[in-house]
N, C-alpha and C positions, 0 to 999 in steps of 0.2 A: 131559654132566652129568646126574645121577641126578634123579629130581621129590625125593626126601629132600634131593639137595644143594644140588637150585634152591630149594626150600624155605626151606631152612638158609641160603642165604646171602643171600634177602629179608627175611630175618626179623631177622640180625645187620646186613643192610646200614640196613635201618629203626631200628633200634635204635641204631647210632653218630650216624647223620645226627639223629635226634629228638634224643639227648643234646648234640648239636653248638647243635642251634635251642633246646634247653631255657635250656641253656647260656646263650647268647646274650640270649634273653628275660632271663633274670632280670638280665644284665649294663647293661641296655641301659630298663628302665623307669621312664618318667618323665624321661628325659633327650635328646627326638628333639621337644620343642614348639619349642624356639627354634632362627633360623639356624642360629646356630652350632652349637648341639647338634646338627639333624642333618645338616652338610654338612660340620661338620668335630670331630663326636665331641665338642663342647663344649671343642677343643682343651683334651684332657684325655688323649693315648693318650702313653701310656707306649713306651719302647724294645723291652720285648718285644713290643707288638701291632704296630708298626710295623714292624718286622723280620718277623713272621710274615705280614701282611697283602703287605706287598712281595713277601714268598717266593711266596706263592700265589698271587698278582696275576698275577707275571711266569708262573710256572711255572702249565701245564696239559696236557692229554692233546695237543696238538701237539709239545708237548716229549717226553714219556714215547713217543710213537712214534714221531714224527719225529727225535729225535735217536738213538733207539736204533736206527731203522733205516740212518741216515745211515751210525752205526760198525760196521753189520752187511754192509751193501754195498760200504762207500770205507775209512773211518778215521775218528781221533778227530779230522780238522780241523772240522768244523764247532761242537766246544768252542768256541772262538775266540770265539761269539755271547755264551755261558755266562762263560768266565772270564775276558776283556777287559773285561765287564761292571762287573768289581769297579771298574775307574778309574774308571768312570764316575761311582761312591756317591761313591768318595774327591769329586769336585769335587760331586758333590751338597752332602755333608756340610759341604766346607768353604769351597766357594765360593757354589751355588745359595743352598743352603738359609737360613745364614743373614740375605740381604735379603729372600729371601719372609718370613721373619718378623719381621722387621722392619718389614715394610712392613705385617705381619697380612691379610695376600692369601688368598682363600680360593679365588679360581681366578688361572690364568696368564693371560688375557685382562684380568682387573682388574689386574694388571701392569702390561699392554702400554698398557690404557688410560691409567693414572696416567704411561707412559714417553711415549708417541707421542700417540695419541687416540683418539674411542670410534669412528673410524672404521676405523682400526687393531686394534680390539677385535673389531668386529664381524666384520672379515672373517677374524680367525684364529678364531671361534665358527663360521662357516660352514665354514670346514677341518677342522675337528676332529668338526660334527655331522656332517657329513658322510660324513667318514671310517669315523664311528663305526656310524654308524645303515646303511648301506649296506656296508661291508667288516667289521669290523674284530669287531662286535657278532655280528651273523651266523656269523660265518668259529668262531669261539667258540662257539657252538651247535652247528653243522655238526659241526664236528672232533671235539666230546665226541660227540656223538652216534655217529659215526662209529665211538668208541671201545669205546664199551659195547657195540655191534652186534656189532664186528669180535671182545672180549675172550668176551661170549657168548652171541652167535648169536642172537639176537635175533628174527632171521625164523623160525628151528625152531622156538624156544618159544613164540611166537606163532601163526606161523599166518601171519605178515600178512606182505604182498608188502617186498621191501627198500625202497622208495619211502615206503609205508606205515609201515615201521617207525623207520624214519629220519623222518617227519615226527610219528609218533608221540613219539620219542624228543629232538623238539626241544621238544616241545610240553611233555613232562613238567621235560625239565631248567630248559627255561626257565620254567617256571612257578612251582618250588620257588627258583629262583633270587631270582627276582624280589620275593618273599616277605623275604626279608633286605633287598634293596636300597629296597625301595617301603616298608615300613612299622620297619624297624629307622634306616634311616640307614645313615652312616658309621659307626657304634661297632659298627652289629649286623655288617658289613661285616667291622670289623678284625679282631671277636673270632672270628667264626668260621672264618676264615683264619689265626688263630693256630691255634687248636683242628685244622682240615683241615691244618697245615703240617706239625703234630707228626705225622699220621698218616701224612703225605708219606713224611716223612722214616724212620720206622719199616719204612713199605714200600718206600721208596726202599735200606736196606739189607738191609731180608730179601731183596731179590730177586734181587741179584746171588749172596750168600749159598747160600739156597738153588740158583740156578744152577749157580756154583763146585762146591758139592756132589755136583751130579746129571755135571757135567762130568767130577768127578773116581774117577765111581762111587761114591759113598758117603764119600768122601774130601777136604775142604775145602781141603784142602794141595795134594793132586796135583790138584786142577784150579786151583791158580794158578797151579804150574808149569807147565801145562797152554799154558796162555794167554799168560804168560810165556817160552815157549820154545819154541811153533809161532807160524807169521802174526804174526812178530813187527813186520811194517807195518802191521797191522791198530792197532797202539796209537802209530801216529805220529800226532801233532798236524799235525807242521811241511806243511799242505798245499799241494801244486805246483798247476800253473796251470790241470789238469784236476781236480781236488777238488772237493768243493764249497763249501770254502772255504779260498783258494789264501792263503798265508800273511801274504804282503805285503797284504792288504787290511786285517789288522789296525792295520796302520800310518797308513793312507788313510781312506775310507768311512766303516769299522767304525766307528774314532770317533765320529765326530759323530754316526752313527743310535746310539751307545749313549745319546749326550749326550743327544739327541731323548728317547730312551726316559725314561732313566731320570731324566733333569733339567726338561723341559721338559713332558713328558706327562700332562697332565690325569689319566686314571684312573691314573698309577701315586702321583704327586706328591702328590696328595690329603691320603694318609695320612699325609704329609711334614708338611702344612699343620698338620693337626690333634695337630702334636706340644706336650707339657705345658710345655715347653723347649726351647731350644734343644738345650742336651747330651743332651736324650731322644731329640731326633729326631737329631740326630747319632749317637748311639751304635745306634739302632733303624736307619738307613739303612747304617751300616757292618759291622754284624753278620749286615745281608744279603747284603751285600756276601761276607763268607766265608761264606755258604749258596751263593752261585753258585762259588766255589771247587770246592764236592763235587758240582756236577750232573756233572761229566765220570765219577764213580765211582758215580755213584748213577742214571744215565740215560744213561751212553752205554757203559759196563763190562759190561750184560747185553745189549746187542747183539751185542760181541766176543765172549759166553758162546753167541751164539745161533748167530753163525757155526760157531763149534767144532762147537757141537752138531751144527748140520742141515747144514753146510756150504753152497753157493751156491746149494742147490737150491730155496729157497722161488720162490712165484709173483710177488713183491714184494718189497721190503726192508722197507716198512711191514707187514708180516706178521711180522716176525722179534719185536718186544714180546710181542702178544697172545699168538703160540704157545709164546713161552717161561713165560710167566704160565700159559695153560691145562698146559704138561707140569710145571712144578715148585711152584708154587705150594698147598701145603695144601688139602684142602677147607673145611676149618675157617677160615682166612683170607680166605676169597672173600668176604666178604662185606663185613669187613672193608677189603678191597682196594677192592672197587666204592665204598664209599661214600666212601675218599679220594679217586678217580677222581671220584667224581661232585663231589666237594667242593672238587677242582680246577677243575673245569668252571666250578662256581657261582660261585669267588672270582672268575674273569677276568669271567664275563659281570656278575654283580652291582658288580663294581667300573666297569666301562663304565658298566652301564646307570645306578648311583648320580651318577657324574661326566658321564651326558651332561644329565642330569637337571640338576643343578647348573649345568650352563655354560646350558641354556636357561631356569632360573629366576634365577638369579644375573646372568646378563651380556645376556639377552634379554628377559624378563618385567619386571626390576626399572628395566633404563633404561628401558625403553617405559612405565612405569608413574612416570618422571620421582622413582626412589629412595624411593617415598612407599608401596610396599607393606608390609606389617607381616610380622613372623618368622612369623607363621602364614600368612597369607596363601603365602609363598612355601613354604617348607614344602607345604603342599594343592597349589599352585601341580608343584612337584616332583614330589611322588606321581605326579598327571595326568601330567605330561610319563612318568613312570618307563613306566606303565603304555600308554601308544600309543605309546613307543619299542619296549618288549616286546613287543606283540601285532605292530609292524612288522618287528621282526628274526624275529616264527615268521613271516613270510609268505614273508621273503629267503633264509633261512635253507634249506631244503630245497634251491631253486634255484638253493644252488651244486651241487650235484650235477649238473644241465647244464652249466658251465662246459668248455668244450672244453680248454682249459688247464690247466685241475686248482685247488684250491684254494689253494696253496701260491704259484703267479705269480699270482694274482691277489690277494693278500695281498702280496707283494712289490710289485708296478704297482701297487695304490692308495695304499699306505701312504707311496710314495716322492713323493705329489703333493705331502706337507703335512709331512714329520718336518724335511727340510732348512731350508725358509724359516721354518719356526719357532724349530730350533736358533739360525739367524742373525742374526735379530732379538735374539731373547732376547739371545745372546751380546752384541751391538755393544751393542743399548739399554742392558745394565748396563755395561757398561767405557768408554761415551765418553757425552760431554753434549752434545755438539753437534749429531747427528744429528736429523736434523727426520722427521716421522711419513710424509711424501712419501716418502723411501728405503725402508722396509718395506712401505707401498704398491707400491711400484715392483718390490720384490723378491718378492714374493706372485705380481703378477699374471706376472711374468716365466718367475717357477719353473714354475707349471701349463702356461703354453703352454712353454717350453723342452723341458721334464721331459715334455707331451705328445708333442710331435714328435717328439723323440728315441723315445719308449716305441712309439709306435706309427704311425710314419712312415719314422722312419730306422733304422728295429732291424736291417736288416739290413745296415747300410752301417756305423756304429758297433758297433765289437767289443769296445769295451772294458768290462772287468767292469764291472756296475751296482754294484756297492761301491767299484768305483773313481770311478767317476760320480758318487756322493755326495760324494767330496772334490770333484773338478771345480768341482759346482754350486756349491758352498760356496764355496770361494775367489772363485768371480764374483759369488758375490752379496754376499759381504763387500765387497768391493770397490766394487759398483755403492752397498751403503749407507754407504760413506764418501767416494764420489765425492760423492753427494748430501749428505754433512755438509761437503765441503770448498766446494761451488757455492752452497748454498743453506741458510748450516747455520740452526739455529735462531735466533730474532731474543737470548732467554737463556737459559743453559746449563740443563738440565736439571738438579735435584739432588735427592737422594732423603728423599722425604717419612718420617718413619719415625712408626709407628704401635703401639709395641711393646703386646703385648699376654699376652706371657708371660714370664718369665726367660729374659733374652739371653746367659746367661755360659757361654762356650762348656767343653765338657767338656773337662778338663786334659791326658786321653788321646788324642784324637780324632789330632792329628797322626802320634804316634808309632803308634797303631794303623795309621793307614790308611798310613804307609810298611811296617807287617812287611805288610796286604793288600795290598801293591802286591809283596812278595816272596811271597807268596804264588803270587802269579800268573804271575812266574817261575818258581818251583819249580813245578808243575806245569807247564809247558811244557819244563822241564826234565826232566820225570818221563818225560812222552809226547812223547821224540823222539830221535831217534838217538843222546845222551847219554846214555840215560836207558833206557826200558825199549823201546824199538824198535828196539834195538841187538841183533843176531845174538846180541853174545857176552853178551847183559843188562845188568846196571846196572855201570858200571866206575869206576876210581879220579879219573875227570875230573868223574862226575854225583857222587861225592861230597866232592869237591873245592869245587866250585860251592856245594852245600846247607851245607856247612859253612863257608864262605867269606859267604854270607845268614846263614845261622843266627849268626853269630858278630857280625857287622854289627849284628842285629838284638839281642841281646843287651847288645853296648854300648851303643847306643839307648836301651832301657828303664830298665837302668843308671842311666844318666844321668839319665833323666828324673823315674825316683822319686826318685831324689838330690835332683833340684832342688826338686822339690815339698815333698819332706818337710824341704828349706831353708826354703820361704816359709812353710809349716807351724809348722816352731819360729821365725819371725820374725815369725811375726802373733800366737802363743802368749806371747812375751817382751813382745809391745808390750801 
């Protein structure tokens, strides 16, 4: 890159990101003094911030490379992560979400404490700061960084050694991050994660676009023929047992670490909490739901472009993103580019660091202070926690690059201490009354040593996939907490306190959506697999047998449903 184009695209890259925090500022003033305002946006965000915050939360530069290099090297299985995802909003939407607000929870530990006790609270706050402050915050730093090095070059235009530049580059991201999370809140959080979603998504299709283009010589047509009629396994989903994600896990595992994710996970869930309604946050969690629909065409499509291009010869598969961005990408867009890239980075890390903030002022600060601290006090309280979480993840943060393993198992192995026994709690505590706080005790401390030994004792003796391992645990620890409710259940049932604090009336559409998102996600499994477009002879009369067999399904469906509606419409109209 030219010193005109490095130029040019610090200058536009400064220019979106400043409009993004202007943005935000103005959205966001005067409304971050009390609790609520800033841990949960004054439960005031609407459907689109919540869908855009989700979007960007989830999605960041481990995705944009990691997945495009997965389908650059193997195939489209590792989707699976991406579009199975969508089941998971569906029970967000219409199982999770509606008791968390009901209950008017502003974390999942005041949950667990209101279900079990604050001993039960406590030690899923030490799981999750844990998690957070040592893997998970870090690993989020690391990988952006990682990204902007690798996208462009970093050490050249420097000067400064790659160690160097990479700590440099932790130091900057995370410092602008921090900035939203520490003095905005959760509102300054959501909005600018709407704002970086749209730019996502913008770049998320120019890229492949342009790719196709440059594949096709100049030709947007012939390079999807292109793609569509060479390496036509390159666009299969359905992954076998050497993949790197073999099919049948979506069946098993997958599950429940989606459930973890996207139902039980403090920094995603957050922005769940602080919905204006129920049907907001219903409709805000389902419409993200079809944003992970398109990451398989929007982040695993210019892998298969990169294959074409370079064929198998790069030095990595994690090289297969950045190079195809540095040959087809505009100059005039770099800059552009960088600052959604960086504005991915910011969402993940600033949403961490806002929510680990939260679980230590909220569920650590405020019992130890026996419920008696004031909205300001915690609030100041947060900041301080935002701010020595920050300055601790730039310290860890570089020093994944010793990791002998690489960053990626070591995000897999910690994550796996604390996603499981959380989902199983949560799940049992809401669907039974009887379980006593002793079973979640019991399964906490179980999982870490089990889930240890196995990880780094018996790794070689246990072969079975660690997605499948995730069902395994799950089912015994289900088990061990309804053993414990059947030996020693509670002295009386638990039942749910409800504390409503917004409009409970759930959106009229939310079921029928979230059955066509659930065909959804068949139709694109159907797209990218030997029915469909990984088929020799391409798309045949069985893939459109099927889509129109869903399509028609789903049409009745809706059918019906406004029928119905617009019955109790003219029957509340006549009354």
């Amino acid at each position: 890159m030219s010193n005109d184009s490095l130029i040019f695209t610090l200058i536009s890259c400064v220019f979106f990101m400043g409009l993004v925090g202007w943005v935000s500022w103005l959205k966001t003033r005067g409304t971050v003094e009390t609790k609520d305002g800033y841990f949960l946006a004054g439960r005031g965000l609407g459907a689109t911030f919540i869908a855009g915050s989700l979007l960007l939360t989830n999605l960041s530069a481990e995705q944009l490379i990691g997945l495009n290099g997965s389908a650059y090297g193997f195939n489209m299985s590792s989707m699976g992560w991406e579009v199975t995802a969508a089941v998971a909003t569906i029970a967000m939407a219409l199982i999770f979400l509606p008791k968390y607000l009901a209950g008017a929870f502003t974390t999942l530990p005041q949950f667990l404490n209101d279900r079990f006790d604050p001993v039960v609270r406590r030690m899923s706050v030490v799981l999750f700061m844990l998690g957070y402050g040592l893997v998970t915050i870090p690993s989020v730093l690391y990988s952006g960084s990682l990204a902007v090095i690798a996208l462009f070059d970093v050490p050249a235009l420097t000067g400064l050694g790659d160690f160097q530049a990479l700590v440099a580059m932790v130091i900057l991201i995370g410092v602008t991050g921090s900035i939203y999370a520490i003095f905005g809140g959760l509102r300054a959080v959501a909005i600018s994660d709407t704002l970086n979603g749209i730019g996502l998504l913008i770049i998320g299709v120019l890229v492949p676009v342009f790719g196709l283009i440059a594949l096709g010589g100049g030709d947007f047509f012939a390079g999807v023929a292109q793609i569509s009629a060479e390496n036509p396994e390159k666009l299969n989903a359905i992954g076998a047992s050497d993949d790197p994600t073999p099919f049948g896990t979506i069946f098993t595992g997958m599950v429940f670490a989606n459930l973890f994710y996207w139902c039980t996970n403090q920094y995603v869930i957050q922005r769940t909490l602080g919905a204006q309604s129920l049907a907001e946050g219903q409709k805000g969690v389902l419409f993200s739901g079809f944003f992970k629909i398109l990451v398989p065409f929007l982040m695993m499509i210019p892998g298969v472009i990169a294959f074409h291009l370079y064929g198998s010869g790069l030095g990595s598969i994690d090289e297969a993103y950045p190079r195809l961005i540095r040959d087809v990408l505009p100059v005039y867009l770099s800059g552009f580019f960088l600052a959604v890239l960086l504005g991915a980075v910011f969402s993940s890390f600033n949403s961490l660091l806002n929510s680990a903030a939260t679980l230590f002022s909220l569920d650590v600060y405020a019992p130890a202070r026996g419920e008696k601290a004031t909205d300001a006090e915690l609030v100041r309280v947060a900041k301080i926690a935002s701010l020595v979480i920050a300055l601790f993840s730039f310290a860890v943060a570089p020093m994944l690059a010793f990791a002998p393993e690489g960053l990626w198992q070591i995000i897999r192995i910690f994550t796996g201490f604390y996603n499981i026994p959380t989902v199983v709690i949560v799940i049992v505590g809401l669907f039974t009354a009887r379980v006593p706080a002793l079973g979640a005790k019991i399964v906490i401390v179980f999982h870490v040593i089990a889930y240890g030994l196995i990880r780094f004792v018996f790794d070689d003796v246990i072969t079975l996939h660690f997605i499948h391992l995730y069902a395994v645990l799950f089912w015994i620890e289900v088990g061990i907490m309804l053993v414990c409710g059947w030996i020693r259940p509670r002295e009386t049932a638990w039942s749910f306190a409800r504390n409503e604090q917004v409009d409970m009336t759930p959106w009229r559409f939310a079921k029928p959506l979230a059955v066509s998102l659930f065909s959804c996600v068949v139709a694109t499994y159907l797209l990218f697999s030997p029915v469909g477009l990984a088929s020799s002879s391409g798309l045949n009369t069985l893939f459109f047998g099927l889509i129109g067999a869903l399509f028609a399904a789903n049409a009745i469906l809706w059918v019906l449903t406004i029928s119905q509606n617009k019955g109790i419409n003219d029957s509340s109209i006549s009354h």
